[in-house]
C-alpha positions in Angstrom: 0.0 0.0 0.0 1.4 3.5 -0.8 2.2 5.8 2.6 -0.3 8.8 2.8 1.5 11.9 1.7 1.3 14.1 4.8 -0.2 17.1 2.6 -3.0 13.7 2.3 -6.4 15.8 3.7 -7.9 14.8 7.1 -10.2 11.8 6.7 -12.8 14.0 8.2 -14.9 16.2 6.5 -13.9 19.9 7.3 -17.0 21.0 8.1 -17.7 18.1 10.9 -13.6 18.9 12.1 -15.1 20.0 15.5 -17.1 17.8 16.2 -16.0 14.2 18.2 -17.9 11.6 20.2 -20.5 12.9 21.3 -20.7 14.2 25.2 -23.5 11.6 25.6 -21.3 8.5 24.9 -18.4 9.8 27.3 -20.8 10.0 30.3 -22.5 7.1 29.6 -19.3 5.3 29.4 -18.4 7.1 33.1 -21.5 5.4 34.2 -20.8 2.6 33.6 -17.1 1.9 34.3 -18.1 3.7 37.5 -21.7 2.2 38.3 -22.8 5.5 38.5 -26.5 6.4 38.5 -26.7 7.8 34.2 -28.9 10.9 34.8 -26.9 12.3 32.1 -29.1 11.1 28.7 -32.1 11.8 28.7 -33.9 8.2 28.2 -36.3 6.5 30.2 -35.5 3.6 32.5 -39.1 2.0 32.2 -40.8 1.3 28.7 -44.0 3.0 28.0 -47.3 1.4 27.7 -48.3 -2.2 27.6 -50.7 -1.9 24.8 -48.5 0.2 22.7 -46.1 -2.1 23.1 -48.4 -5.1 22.2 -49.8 -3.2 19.2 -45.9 -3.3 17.4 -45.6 -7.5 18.5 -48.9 -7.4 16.7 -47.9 -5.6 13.8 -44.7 -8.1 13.7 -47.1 -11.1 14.0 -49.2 -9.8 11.4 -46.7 -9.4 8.5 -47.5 -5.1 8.3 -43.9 -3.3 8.3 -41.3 -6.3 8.0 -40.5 -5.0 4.7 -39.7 -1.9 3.1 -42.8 1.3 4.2 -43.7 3.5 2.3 -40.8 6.0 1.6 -43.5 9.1 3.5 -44.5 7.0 5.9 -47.5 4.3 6.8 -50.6 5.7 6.0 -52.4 5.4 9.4 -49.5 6.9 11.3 -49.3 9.8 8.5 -53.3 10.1 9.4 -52.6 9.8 13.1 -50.5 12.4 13.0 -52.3 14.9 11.4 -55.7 13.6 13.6 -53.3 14.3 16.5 -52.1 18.0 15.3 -56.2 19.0 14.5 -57.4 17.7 18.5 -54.9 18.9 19.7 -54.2 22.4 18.3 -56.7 23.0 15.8 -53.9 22.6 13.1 -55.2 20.9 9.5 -52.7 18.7 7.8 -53.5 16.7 4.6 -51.8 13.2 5.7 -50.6 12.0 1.8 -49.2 15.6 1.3 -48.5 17.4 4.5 -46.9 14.6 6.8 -43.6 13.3 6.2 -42.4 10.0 8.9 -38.7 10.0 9.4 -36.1 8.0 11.5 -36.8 9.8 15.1 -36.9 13.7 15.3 -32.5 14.0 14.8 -33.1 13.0 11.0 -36.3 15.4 10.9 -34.0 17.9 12.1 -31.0 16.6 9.3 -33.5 16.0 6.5 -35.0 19.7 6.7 -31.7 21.8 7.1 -30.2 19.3 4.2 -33.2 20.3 2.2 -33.4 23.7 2.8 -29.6 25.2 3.3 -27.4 26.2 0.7 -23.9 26.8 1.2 -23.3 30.3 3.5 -26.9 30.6 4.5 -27.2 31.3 8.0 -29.3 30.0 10.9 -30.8 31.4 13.6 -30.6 28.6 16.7 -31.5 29.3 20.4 -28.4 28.7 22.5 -27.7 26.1 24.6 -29.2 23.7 21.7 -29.3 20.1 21.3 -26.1 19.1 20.0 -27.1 17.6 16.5 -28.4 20.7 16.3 -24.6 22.2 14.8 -23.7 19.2 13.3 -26.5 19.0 10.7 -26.2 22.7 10.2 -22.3 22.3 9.2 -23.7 19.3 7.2 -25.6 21.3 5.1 -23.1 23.9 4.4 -25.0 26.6 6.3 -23.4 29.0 8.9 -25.2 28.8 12.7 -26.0 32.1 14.5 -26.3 31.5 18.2 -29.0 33.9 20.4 -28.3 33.0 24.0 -30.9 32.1 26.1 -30.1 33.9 29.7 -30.6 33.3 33.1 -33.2 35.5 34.7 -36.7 35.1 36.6 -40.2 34.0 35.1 -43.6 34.7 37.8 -40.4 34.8 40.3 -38.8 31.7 39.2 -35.6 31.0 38.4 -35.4 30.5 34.3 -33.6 30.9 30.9 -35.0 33.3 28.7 -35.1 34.7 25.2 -33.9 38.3 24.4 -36.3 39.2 21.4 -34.5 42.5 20.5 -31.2 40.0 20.3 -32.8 38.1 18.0 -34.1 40.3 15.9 -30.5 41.6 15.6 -29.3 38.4 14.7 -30.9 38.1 11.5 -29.4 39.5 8.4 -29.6 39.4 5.1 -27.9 36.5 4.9 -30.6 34.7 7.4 -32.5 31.7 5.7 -33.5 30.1 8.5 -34.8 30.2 12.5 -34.1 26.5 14.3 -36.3 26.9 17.2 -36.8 24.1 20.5 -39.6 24.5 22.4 -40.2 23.2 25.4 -36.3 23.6 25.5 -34.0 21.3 25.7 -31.4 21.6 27.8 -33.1 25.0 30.0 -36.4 23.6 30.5 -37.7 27.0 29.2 -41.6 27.1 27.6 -41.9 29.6 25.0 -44.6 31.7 25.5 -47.7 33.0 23.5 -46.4 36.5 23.1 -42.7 35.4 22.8 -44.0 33.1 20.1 -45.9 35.7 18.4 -43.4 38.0 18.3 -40.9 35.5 16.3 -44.0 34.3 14.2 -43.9 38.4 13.3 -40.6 38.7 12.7 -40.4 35.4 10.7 -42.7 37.2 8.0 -41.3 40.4 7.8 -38.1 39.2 6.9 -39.7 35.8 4.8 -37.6 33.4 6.9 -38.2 29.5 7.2 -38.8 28.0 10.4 -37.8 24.5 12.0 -39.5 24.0 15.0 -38.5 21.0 17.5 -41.3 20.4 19.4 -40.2 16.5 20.7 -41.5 17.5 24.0 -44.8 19.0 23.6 -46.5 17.0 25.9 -43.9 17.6 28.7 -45.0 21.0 29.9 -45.9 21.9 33.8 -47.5 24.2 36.1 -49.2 27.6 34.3 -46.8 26.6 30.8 -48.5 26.2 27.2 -47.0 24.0 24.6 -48.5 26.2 21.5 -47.1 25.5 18.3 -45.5 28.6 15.9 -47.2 27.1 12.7 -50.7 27.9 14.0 -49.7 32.0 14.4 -50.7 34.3 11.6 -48.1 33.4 8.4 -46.6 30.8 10.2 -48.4 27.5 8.5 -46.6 28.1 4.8 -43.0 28.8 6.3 -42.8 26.6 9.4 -41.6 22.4 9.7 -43.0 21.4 13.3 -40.7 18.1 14.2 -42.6 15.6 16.4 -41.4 12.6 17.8 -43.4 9.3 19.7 -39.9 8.6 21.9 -40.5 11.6 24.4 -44.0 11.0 24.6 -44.5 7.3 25.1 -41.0 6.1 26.7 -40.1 4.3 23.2 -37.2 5.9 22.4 -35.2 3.3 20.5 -38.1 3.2 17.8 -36.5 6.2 16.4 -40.1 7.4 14.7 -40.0 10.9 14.7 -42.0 12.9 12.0 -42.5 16.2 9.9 -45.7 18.4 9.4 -45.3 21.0 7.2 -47.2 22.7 3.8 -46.6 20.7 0.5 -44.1 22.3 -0.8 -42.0 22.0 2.5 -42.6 18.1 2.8 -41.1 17.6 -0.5 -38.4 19.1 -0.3 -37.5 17.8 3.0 -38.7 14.4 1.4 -36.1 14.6 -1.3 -33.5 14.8 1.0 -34.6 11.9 3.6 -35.0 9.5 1.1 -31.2 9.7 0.6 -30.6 9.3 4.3 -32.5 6.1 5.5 -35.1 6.0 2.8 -37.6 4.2 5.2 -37.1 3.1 9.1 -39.3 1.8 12.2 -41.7 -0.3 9.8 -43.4 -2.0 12.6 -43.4 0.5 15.3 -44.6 2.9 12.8 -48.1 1.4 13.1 -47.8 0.7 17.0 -47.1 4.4 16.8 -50.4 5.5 15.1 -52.5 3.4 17.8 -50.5 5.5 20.6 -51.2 8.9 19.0 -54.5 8.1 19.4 -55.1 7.3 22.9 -57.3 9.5 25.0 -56.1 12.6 27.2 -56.2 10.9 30.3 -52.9 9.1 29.4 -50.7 12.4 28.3 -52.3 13.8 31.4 -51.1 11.0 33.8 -47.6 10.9 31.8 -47.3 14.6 32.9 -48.6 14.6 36.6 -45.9 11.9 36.7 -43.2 13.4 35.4 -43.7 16.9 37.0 -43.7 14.8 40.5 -39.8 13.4 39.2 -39.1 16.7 38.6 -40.4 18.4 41.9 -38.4 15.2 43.2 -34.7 15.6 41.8 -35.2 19.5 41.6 -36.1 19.8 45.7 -33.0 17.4 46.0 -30.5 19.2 44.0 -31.6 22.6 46.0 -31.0 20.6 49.3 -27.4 19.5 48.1 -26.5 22.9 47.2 -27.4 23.5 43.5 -28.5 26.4 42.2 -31.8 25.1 40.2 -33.8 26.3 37.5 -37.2 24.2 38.0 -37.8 23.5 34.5 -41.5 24.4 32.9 -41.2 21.8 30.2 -38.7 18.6 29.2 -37.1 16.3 31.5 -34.2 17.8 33.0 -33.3 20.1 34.8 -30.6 22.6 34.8 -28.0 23.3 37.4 -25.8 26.2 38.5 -22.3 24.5 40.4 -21.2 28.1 41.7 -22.5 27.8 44.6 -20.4 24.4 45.2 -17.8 26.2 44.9 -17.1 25.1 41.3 -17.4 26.7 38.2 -16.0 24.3 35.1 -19.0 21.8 34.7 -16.5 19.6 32.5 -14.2 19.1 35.3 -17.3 18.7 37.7 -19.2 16.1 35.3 -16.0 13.7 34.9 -15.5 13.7 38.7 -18.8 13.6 39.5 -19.4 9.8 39.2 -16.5 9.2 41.6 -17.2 11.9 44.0 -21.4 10.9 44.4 -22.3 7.8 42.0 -24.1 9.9 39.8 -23.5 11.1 36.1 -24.9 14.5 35.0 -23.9 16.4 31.4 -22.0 20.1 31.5 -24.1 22.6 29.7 -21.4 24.1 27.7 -21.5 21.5 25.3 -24.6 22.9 24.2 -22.8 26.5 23.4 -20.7 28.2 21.0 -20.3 30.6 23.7 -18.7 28.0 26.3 -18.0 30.3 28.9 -22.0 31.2 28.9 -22.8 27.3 30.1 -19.7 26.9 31.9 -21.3 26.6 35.2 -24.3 24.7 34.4 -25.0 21.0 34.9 -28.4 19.2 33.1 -30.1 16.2 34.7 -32.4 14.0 33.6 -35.6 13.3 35.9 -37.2 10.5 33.4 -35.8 7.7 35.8 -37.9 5.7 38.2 -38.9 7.3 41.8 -36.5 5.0 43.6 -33.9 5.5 41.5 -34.2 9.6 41.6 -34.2 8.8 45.4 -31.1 6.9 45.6 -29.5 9.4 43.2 -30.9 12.4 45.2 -29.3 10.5 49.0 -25.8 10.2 47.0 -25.8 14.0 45.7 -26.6 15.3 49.0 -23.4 14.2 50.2 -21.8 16.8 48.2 -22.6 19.2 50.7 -21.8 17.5 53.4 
């Protein structure tokens, strides 16, 4: 075999240069060489419901997904989904045209930048932001824009929150695109109706395209409103809403995540997830149609449970000496170490599973601006009660 010159280029792509394994595998890995409690990524440690569950061993019985689906999706989850965005929100989707299945809401995200970047555009993303978020900008050639999401108050609670007149600065001429999370992951942070409306505004004045992640709409506690941007004046033509069955029903390995959007968006966004896994989830996608439809009382229950983890972990990170920031939607919760005396949430993260038994994920990774999520720490409250206990008992030995 011929050497590699050493003018060879990097194997890596330039525009993926910065980024590695992902902070999720290296604290998952902690946890388990350590036997740490994994609070760090956010899945479940119970699988959702029993007749969900059943309905995809049914559909694997019966022969229906084993094979190829159809490149947009099954039919009755596309019609599911659309049934599910009209009772819920009053929003009408045509299901062969306006609904778009993909693998889990991380290709929804990939499949609509891919389709809707060129090369310099810039995007508009809410910082901290999921960290695929980057990646599948950089992917698709486009240039990300960070607006930084602050700590403040909200009805005298501690919470992150948006700076409209920042992000109205943000945009130029060069802007193609806003790539909006709400509920928020990692801050917890609800948008609300009048911050909404005011981006809905500014998205039509200056006729840009909007992604919206909204994974966790059924995750949102106390006086918050999940409300999504597409059903604001102007919004419906210009906006992709991401949804995605894993937050919602504890499934998360399914990876069925899907699109809603105005024909023209769905295609394009089409054309580019047919070149990424064509079709996935065959099964589970019709396991997933029966679970959109079940009645209120079960997203009600899933959210009087999960607010109670919440209240649990976030009462027990206050008694250990945390600065908290109760979250109003998701399922974690952010930290502030300072008053632990630390302030690199790296350094505090990769000795944390020694130190207490329990693994948590530093903030920053979620920045461009590192030094802005230096000193904050996410946890993830969708664990079982005994577990949050246990993990609660070993972090309140920090303090002592």
């Amino acid at each position: 075999m011929t050497p590699m010159s050493s003018r060879a280029r990097p194997f890596l792509n330039r525009r993926l240069a910065e980024f590695g394994t992902t902070v999720f595998a290296e604290m998952s890995a902690l946890a388990v060489q350590t036997g740490a409690i994994n609070l760090g990524q956010g899945f479940p440690d119970t699988d959702g419901p029993e007749e969900i569950r059943e309905a995809a061993v049914r559909a694997l019985r019966d022969g229906r997904g084993n094979q190829y689906p159809p490149g947009p999706g099954v039919p009755e989850l596309r019609a599911a989904v659309a049934a599910h965005q009209h009772r819920r929100y009053g929003l009408s989707y045509d299901p062969d045209t306006e609904v778009l299945v993909t693998a889990g809401a991380t290709e929804a995200i990939a499949a609509s930048l891919l389709a809707l970047l060129e090369p310099g555009d810039e995007v508009v993303a809410l910082e901290p932001y999921y960290d695929s978020y980057a990646a599948c900008v950089a992917m698709a050639g486009g240039t990300r824009v960070p607006v930084t999401l602050r700590p403040g108050t909200t009805d005298g609670r501690a919470a992150f929150r948006l700076d409209l007149d920042e992000l109205r600065d943000a945009i130029t001429g060069r802007t193609r695109l806003l790539l909006l999370n709400t509920p928020h992951n990692p801050t917890g942070t609800v948008l609300t109706r009048d911050e909404l409306a005011a981006i809905a505004q500014l998205a039509v004045e200056r006729d840009l395209l909007v992604v919206t992640d909204e994974v966790y709409e059924h995750l949102v506690f106390d006086t918050a409103e999940h409300i999504p941007l597409a059903s604001f004046p102007g919004m419906r033509e210009r906006t992709v809403t991401i949804g995605s069955a894993g937050k919602t029903y504890s499934f998360t390995g399914w990876k069925v995540g899907w699109i809603t959007a105005a024909p023209a968006l769905v295609t394009a966004v089409r054309s580019a997830k047919q070149y990424l896994t064509y079709v996935a989830s065959g099964p589970f996608q019709y396991a997933v149609a029966e679970a959109l439809a079940l009645p209120d009382s079960y997203f009600t229950a899933y959210r009087e449970d999960m607010r109670a983890k919440r209240d649990l972990l976030a009462t027990g990170l206050e008694e250990a000496g945390f600065g908290v920031y109760r979250p109003a939607g998701t399922y974690f919760v952010t930290t502030d170490i300072r008053p632990l005396g630390e302030s690199d949430g790296f350094a505090f993260c990769r000795t944390l599973p020694e130190r207490a038994g329990v693994v948590a994920v530093p903030n920053a990774v979620f920045y461009d601006h590192r030094e802005a999520g230096a000193p904050f720490v996410r946890f993830a409250f969708c664990k079982r009660t005994s577990v949050l206990e246990e993990a609660v008992r070993r972090l309140k030995t920090l303090s002592g």
